[in-house]
NUROGU-789966 format. One record per residue: residue number from 1; residue in three letters; chain; x, z, y of N, C-alpha, C in turn. Coordinates in nm, 2 decimals. Each point is the difference from the previous one (the first is absolute). Layout:
<atom num="NUM" residu="ALA" chaine="A" n_px="X" n_pz="Z" n_py="Y" ca_px="X" ca_pz="Z" ca_py="Y" c_px="X" c_pz="Z" c_py="Y"/>
...
END
This chain:
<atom num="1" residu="UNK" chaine="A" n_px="-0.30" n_pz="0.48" n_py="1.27" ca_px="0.12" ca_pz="-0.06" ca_py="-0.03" c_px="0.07" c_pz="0.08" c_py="-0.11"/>
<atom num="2" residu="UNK" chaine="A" n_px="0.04" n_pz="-0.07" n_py="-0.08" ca_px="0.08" ca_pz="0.10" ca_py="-0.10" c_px="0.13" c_pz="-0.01" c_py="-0.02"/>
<atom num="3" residu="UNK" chaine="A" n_px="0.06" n_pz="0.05" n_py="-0.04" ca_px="0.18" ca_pz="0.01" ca_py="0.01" c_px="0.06" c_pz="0.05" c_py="-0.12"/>
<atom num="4" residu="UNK" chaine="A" n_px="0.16" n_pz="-0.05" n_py="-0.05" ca_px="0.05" ca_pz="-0.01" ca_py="-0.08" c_px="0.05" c_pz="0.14" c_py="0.01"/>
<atom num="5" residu="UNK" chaine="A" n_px="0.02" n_pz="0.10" n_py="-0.09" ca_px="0.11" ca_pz="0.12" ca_py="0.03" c_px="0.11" c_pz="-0.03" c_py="-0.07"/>
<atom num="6" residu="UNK" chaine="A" n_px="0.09" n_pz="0.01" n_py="0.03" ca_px="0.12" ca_pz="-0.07" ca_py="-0.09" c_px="0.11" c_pz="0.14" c_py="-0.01"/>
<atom num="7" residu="UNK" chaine="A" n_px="0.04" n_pz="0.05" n_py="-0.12" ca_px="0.11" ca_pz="0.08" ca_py="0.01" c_px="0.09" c_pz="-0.06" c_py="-0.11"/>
<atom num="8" residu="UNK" chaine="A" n_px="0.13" n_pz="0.05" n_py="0.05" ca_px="0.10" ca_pz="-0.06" ca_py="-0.08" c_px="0.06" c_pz="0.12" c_py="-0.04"/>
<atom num="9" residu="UNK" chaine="A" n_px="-0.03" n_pz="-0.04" n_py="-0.20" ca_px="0.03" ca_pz="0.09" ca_py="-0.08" c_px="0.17" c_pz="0.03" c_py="-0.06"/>
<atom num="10" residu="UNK" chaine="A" n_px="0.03" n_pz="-0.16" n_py="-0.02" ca_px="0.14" ca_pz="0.00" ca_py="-0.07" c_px="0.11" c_pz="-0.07" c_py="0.17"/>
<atom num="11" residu="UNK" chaine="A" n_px="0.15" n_pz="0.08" n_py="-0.06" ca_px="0.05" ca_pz="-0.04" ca_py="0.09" c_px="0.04" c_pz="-0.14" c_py="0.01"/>
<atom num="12" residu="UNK" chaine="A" n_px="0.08" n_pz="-0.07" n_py="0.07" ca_px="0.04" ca_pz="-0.14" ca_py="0.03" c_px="0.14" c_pz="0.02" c_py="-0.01"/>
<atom num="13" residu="UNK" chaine="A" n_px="0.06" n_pz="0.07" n_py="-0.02" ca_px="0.13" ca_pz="0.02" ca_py="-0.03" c_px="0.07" c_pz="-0.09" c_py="-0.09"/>
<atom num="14" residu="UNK" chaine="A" n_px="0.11" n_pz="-0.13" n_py="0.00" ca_px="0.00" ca_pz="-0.13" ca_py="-0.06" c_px="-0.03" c_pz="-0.05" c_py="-0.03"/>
<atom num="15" residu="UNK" chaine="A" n_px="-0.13" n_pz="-0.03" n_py="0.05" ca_px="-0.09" ca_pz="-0.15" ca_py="-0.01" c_px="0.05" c_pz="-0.10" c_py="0.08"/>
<atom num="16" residu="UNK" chaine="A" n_px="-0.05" n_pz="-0.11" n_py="0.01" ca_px="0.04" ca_pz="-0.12" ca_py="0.08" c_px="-0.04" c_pz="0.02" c_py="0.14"/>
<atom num="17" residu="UNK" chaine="A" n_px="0.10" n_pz="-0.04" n_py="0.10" ca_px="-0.08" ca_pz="0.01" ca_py="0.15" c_px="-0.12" c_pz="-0.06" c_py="0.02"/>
<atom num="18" residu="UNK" chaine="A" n_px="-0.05" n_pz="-0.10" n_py="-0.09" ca_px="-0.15" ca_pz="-0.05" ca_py="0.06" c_px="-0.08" c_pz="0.09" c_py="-0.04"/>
<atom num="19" residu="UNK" chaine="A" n_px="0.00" n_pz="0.11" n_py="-0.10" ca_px="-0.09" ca_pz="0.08" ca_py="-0.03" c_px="0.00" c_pz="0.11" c_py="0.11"/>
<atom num="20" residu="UNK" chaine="A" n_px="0.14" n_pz="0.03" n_py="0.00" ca_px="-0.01" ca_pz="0.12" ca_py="0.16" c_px="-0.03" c_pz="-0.01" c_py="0.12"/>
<atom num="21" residu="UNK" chaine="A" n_px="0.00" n_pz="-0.14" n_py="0.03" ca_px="-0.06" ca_pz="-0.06" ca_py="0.11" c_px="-0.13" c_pz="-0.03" c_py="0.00"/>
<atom num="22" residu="UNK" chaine="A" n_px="-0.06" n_pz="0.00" n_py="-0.12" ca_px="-0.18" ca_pz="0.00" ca_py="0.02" c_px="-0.05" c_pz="0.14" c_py="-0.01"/>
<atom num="23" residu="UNK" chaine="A" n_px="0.08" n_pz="0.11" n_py="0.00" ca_px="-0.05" ca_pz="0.12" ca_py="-0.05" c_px="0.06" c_pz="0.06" c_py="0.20"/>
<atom num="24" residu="UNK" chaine="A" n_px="0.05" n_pz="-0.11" n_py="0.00" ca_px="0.04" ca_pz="0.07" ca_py="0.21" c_px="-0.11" c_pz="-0.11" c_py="0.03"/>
<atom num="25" residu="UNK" chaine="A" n_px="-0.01" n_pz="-0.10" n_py="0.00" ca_px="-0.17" ca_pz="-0.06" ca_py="0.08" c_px="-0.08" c_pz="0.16" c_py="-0.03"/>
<atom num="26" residu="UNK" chaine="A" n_px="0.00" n_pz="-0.01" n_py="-0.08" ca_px="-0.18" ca_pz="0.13" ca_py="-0.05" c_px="0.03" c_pz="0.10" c_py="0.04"/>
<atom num="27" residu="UNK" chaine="A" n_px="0.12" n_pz="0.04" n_py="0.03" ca_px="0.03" ca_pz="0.16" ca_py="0.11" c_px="0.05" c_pz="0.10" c_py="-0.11"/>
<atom num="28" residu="UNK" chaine="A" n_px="0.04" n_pz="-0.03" n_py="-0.11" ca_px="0.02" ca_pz="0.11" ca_py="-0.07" c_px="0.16" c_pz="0.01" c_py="-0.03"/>
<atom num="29" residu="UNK" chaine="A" n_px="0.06" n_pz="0.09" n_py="0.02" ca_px="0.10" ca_pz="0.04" ca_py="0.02" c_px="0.05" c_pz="0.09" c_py="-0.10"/>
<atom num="30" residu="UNK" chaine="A" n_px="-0.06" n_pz="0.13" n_py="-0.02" ca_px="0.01" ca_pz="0.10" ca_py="-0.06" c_px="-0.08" c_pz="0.03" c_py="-0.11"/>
<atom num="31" residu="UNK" chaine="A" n_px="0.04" n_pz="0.02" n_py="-0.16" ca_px="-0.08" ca_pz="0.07" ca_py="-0.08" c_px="-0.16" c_pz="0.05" c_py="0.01"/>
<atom num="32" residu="UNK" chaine="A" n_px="-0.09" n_pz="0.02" n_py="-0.02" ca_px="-0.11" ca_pz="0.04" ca_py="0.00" c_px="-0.02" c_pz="-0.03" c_py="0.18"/>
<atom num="33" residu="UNK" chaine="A" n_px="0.05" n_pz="-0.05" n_py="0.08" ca_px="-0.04" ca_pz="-0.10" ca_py="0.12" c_px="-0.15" c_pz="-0.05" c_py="-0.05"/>
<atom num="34" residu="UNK" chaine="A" n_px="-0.08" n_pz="0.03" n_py="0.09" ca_px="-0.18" ca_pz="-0.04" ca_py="-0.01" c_px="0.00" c_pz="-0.11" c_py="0.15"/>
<atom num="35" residu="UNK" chaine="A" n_px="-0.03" n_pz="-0.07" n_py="-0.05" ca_px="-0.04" ca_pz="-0.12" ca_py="0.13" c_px="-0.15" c_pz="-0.07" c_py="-0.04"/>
<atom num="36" residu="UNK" chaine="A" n_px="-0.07" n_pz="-0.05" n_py="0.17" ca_px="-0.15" ca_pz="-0.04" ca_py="-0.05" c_px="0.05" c_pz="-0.11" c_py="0.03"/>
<atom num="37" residu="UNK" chaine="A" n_px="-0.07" n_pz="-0.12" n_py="-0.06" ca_px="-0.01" ca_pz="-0.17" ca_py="0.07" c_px="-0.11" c_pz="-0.03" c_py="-0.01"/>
<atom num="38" residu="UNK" chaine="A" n_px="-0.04" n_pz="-0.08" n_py="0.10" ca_px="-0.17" ca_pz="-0.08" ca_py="0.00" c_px="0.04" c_pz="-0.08" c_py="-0.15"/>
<atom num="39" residu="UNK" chaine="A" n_px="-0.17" n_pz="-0.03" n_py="-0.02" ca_px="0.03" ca_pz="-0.07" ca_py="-0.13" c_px="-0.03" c_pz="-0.15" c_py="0.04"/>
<atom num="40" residu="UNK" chaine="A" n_px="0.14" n_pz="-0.01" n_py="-0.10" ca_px="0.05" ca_pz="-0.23" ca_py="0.08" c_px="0.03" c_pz="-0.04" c_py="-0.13"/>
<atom num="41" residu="UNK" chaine="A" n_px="-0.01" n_pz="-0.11" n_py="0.00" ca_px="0.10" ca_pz="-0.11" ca_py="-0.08" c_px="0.19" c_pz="0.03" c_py="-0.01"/>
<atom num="42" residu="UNK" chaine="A" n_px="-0.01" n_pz="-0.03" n_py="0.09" ca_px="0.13" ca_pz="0.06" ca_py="0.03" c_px="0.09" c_pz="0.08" c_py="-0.02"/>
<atom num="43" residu="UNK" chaine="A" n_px="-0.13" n_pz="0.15" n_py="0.05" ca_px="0.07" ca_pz="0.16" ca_py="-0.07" c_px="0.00" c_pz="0.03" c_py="-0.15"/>
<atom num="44" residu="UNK" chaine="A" n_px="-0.15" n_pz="-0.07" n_py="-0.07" ca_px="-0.02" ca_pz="-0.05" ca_py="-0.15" c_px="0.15" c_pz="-0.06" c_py="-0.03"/>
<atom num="45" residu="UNK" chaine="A" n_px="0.08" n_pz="-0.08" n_py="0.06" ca_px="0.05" ca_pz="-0.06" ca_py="-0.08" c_px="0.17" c_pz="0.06" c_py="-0.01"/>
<atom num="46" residu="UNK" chaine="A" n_px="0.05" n_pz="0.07" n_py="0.11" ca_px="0.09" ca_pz="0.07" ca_py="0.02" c_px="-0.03" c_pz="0.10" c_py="-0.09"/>
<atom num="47" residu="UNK" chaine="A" n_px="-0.11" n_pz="0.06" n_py="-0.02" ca_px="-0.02" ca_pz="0.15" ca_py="-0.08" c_px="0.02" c_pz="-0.06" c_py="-0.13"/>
<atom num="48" residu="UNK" chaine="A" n_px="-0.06" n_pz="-0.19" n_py="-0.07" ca_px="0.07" ca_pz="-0.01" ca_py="-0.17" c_px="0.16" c_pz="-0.04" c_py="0.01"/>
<atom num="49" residu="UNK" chaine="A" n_px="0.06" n_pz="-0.05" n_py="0.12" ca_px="0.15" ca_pz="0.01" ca_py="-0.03" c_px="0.04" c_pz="0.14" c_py="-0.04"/>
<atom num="50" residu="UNK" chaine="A" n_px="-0.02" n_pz="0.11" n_py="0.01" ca_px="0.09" ca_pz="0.13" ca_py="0.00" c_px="-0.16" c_pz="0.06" c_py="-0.06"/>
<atom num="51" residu="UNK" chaine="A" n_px="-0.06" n_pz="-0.05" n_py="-0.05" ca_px="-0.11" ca_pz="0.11" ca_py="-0.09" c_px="0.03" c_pz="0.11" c_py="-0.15"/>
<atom num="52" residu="UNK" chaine="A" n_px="0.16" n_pz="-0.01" n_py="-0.02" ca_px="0.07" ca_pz="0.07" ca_py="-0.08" c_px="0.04" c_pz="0.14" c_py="0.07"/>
<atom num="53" residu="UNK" chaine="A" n_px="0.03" n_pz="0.00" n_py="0.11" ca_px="0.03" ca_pz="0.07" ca_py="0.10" c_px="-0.11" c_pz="0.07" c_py="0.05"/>
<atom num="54" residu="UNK" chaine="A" n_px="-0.11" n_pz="-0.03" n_py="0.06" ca_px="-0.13" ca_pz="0.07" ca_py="0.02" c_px="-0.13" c_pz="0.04" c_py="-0.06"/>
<atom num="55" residu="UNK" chaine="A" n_px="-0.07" n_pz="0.10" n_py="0.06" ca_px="-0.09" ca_pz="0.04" ca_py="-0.04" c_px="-0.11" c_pz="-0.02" c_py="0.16"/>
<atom num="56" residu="UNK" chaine="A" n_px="-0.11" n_pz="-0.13" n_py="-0.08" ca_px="-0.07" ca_pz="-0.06" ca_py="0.11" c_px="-0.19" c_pz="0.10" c_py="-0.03"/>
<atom num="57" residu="UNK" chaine="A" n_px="-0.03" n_pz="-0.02" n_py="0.10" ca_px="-0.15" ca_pz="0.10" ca_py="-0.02" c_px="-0.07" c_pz="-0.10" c_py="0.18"/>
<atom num="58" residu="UNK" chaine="A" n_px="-0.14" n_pz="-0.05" n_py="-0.05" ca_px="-0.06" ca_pz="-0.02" ca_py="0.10" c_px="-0.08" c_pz="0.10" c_py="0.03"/>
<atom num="59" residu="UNK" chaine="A" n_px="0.00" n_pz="0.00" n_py="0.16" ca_px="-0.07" ca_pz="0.15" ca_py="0.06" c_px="-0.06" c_pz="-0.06" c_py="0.10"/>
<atom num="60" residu="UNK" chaine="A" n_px="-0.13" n_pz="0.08" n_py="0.05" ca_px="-0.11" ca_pz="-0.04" ca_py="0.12" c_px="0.09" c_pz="-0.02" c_py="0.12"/>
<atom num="61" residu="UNK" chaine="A" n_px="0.08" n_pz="0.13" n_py="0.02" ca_px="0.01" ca_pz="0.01" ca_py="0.12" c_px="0.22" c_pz="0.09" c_py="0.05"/>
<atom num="62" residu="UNK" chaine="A" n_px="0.05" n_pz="-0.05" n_py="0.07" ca_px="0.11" ca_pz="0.06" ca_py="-0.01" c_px="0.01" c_pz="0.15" c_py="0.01"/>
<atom num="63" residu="UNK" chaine="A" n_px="0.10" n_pz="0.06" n_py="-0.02" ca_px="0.03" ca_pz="0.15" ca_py="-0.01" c_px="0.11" c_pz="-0.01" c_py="0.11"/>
<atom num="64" residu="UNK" chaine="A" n_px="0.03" n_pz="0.10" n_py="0.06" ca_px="0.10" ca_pz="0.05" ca_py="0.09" c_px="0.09" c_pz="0.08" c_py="-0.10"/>
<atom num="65" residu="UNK" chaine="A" n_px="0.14" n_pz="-0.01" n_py="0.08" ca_px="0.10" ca_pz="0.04" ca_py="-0.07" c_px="-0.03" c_pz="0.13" c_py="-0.02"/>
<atom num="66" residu="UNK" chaine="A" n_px="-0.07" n_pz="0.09" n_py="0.08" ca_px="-0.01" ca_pz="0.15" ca_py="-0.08" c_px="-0.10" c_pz="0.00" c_py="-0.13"/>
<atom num="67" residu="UNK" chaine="A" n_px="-0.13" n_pz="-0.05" n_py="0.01" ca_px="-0.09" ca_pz="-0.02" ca_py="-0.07" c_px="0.07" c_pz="-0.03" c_py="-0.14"/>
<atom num="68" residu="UNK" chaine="A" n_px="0.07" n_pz="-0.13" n_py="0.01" ca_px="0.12" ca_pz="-0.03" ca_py="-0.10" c_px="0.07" c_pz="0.14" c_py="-0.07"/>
<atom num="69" residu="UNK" chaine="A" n_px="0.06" n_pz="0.08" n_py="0.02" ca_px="0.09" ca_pz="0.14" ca_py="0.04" c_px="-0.13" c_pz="0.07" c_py="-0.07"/>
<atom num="70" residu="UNK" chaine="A" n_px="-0.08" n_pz="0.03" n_py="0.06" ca_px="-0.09" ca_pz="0.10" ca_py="-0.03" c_px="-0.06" c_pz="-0.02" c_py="-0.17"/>
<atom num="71" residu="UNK" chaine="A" n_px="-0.03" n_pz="-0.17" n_py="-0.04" ca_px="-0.04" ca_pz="0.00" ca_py="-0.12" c_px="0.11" c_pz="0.04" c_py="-0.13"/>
<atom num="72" residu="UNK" chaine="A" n_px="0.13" n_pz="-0.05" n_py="0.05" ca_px="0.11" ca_pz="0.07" ca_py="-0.10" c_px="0.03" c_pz="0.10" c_py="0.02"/>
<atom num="73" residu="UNK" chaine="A" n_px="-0.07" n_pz="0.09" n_py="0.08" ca_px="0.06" ca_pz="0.15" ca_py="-0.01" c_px="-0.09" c_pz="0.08" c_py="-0.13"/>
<atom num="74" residu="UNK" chaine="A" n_px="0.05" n_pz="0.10" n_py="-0.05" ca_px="-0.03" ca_pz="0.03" ca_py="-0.13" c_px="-0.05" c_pz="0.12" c_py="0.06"/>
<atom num="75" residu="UNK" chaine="A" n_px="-0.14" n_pz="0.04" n_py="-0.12" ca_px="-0.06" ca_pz="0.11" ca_py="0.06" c_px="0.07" c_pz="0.09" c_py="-0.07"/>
<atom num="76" residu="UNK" chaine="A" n_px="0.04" n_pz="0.12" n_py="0.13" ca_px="0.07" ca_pz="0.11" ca_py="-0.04" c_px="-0.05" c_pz="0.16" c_py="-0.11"/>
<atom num="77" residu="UNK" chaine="A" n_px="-0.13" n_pz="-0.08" n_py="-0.03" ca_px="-0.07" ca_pz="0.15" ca_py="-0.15" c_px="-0.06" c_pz="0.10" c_py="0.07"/>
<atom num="78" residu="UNK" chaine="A" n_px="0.02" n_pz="0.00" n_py="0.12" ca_px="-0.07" ca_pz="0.18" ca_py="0.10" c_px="-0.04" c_pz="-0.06" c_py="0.10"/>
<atom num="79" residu="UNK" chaine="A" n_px="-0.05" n_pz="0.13" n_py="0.09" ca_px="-0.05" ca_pz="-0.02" ca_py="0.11" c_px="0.01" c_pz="0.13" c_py="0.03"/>
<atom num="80" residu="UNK" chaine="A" n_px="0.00" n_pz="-0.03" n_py="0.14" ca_px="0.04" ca_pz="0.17" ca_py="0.11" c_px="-0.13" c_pz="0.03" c_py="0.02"/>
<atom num="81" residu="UNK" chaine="A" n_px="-0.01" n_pz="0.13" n_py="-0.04" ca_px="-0.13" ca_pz="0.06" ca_py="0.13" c_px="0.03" c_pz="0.09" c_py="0.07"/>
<atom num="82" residu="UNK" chaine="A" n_px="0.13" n_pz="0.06" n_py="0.02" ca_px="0.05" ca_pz="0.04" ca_py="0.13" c_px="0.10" c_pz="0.00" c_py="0.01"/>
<atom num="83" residu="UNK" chaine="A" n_px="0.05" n_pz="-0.02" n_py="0.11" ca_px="0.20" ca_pz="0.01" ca_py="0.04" c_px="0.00" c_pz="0.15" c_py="-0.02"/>
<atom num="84" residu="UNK" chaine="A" n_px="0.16" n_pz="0.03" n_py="-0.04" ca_px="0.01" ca_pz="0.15" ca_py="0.06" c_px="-0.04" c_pz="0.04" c_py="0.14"/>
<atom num="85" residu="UNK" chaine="A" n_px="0.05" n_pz="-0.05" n_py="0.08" ca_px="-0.03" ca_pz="0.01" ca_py="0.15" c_px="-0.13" c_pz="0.05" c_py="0.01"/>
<atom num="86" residu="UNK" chaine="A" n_px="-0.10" n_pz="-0.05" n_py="-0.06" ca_px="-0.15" ca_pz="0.05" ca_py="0.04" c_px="-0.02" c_pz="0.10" c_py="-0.06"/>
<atom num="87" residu="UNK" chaine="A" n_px="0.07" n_pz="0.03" n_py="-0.13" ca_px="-0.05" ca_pz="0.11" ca_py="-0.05" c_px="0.02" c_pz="0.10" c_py="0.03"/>
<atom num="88" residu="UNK" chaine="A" n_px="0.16" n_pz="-0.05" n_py="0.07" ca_px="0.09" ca_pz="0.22" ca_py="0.04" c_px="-0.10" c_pz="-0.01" c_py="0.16"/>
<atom num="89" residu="UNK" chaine="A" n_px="-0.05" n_pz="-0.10" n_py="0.06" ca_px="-0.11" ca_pz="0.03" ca_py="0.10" c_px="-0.09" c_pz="0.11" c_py="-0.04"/>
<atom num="90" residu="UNK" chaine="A" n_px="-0.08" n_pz="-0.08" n_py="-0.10" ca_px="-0.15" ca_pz="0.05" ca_py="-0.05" c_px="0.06" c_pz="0.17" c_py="-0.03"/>
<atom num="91" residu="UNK" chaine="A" n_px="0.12" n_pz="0.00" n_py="-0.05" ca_px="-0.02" ca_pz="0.17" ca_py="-0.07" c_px="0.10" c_pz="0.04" c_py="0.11"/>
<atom num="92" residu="UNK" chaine="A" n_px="0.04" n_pz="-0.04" n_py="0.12" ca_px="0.05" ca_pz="0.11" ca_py="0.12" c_px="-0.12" c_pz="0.02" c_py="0.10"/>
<atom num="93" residu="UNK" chaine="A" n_px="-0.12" n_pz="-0.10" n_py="-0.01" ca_px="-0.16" ca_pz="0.04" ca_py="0.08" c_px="-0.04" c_pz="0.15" c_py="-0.08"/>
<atom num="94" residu="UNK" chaine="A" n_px="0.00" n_pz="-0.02" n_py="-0.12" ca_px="-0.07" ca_pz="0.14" ca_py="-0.06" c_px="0.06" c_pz="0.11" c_py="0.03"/>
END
C-alpha cells in the first residue's frame, strides 16, 4: 500500500477558513508538520485545495514520528571515538 507524505511548507496565516479547515482534516497544524495518508481520491483532492501550501511525496511505506525527527536531523561533521570518561579510565589502569 502506498501513502501520501504530506508536509506543510507555508503558513496559513490569513487565508480563508475553508483552506484551514482542509489543512485540520489532513492533521497538519504546524509548519514543517509531516503527516502520512493512504492514497484516495479524496486525500488527492484535499492535498489540490491547499497544494500552494504543501509539499506532497508518495512513499511505500509510513515513517514514525521519530524516524520523521531522525531524517531532518543534520549530520553533525565528527564522530567520537572515545568519551573522556574512557580515556581518564584507560590511562588511570596503566
Amino acid at each position: 500500500m502506498s501513502y501520501f507524505r504530506i508536509q506543510l511548507v507555508r503558513s496559513a496565516i490569513g487565508l480563508p477558513r475553508r483552506t484551514t479547515d482542509v489543512l485540520k482534516a489532513l492533521g497538519l497544524k504546524k509548519r514543517m508538520a509531516t503527516v502520512f495518508h493512504a492514497v484516495s481520491p479524496s486525500v488527492a483532492g484535499q492535498i489540490m485545495k491547499v497544494k500552494e501550501l504543501v509539499e506532497v511525496q508518495e512513499v511505500d511505506k509510513r515513517l514514525t514520528k521519530q524516524e520523521v525527527h531522525l531524517e531532518r536531523k543534520p549530520d553533525p561533521g565528527y564522530y567520537v571515538e572515545k568519551t573522556g570518561v574512557a580515556e581518564f579510565k584507560e590511562l588511570r589502569r596503566r
